[in-house]
C-alpha positions in Angstrom: -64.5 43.7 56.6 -65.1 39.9 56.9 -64.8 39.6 53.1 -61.6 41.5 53.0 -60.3 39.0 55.5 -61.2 36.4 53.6 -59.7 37.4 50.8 -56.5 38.1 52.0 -56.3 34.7 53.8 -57.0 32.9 50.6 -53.8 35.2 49.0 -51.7 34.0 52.2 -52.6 30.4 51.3 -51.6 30.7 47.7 -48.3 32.1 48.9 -47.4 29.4 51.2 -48.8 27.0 48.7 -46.0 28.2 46.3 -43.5 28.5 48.6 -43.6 24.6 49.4 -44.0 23.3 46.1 -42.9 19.9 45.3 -39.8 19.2 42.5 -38.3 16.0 40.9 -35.8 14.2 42.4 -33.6 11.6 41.4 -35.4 9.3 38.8 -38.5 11.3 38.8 -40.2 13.1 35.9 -42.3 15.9 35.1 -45.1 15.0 32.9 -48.4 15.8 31.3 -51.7 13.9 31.2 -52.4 12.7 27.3 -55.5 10.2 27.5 -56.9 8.3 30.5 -57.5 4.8 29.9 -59.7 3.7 33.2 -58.7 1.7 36.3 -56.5 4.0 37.5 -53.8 4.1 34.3 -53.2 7.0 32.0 -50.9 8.1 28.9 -48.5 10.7 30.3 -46.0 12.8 28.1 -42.8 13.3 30.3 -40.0 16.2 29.6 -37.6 13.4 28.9 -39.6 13.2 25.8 -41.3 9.4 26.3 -44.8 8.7 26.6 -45.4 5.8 29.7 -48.4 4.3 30.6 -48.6 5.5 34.4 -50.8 4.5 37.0 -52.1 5.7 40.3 -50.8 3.5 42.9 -53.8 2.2 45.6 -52.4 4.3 48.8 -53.0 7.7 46.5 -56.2 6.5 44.4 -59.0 7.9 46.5 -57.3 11.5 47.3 -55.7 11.8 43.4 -58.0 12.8 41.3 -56.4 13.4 37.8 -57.8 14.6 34.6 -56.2 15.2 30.9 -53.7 18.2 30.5 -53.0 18.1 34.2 -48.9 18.6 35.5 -47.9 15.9 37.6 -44.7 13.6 38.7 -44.3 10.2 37.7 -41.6 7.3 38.7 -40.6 5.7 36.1 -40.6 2.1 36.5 -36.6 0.1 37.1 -37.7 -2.7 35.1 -39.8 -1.4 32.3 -39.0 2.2 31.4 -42.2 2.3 29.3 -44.0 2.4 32.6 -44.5 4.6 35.8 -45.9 5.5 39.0 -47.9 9.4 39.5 -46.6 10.6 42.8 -47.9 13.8 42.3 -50.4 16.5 41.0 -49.7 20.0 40.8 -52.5 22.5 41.0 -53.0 25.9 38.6 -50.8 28.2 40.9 -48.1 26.0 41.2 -48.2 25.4 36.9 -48.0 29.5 37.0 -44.8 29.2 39.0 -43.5 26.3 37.2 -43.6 27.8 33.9 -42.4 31.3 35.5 -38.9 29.4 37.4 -38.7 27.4 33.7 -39.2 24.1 34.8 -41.8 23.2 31.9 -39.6 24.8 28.6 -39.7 20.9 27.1 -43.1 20.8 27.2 -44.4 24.5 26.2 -42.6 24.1 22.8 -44.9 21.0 22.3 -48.5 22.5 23.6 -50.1 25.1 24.8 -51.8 25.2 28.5 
């Protein structure tokens, strides 16, 4: 019984994972994670079809741990649009939901997840 349980409260937690997912506003971007370069910087694809140099800002560094081919949402830079801020990383379920709602068409033409 205690297995059941467990695996229904892990189904629960999913669903409200989903239902509270996190979207682009204003100047923000989807993008994907090309090549990191160290120190906290990275190559990022975005949907408006540039690739910035991003960076993990120092209040997110120690709980954001990104790798390549990973969603997330940048902040592109006022002053130097080749540049950007990660705000946020979205994990496997939320990708599925994503790509279901159509929010990544730009980048599935491109590559494959």
């Amino acid at each position: 019984m205690s297995k059941k349980k467990e695996e229904q409260a892990k189904q629960e937690q999913i669903q409200q994972e989903i239902s509270r997912i996190k979207l682009p506003r204003g100047k923000q971007v989807l993008g994907v994670v090309e090549q990191r370069f160290g120190g906290s910087r990275m190559s990022v694809r975005c949907l408006d079809g540039k690739t910035r140099v991003c960076r993990i800002p120092g209040r997110l560094k120690r709980r954001l741990w990104i790798r390549e081919g990973d969603i997330i949402i940048i902040e592109p830079w006022e002053y130097d649009e080749g540049k950007g801020d990660v705000l946020f990383k979205y994990r496997y379920s939320q990708v599925d939901w994503l790509k279901k709602k159509g929010y990544l068409k730009g980048l599935e033409d491109s590559e494959e997840f």
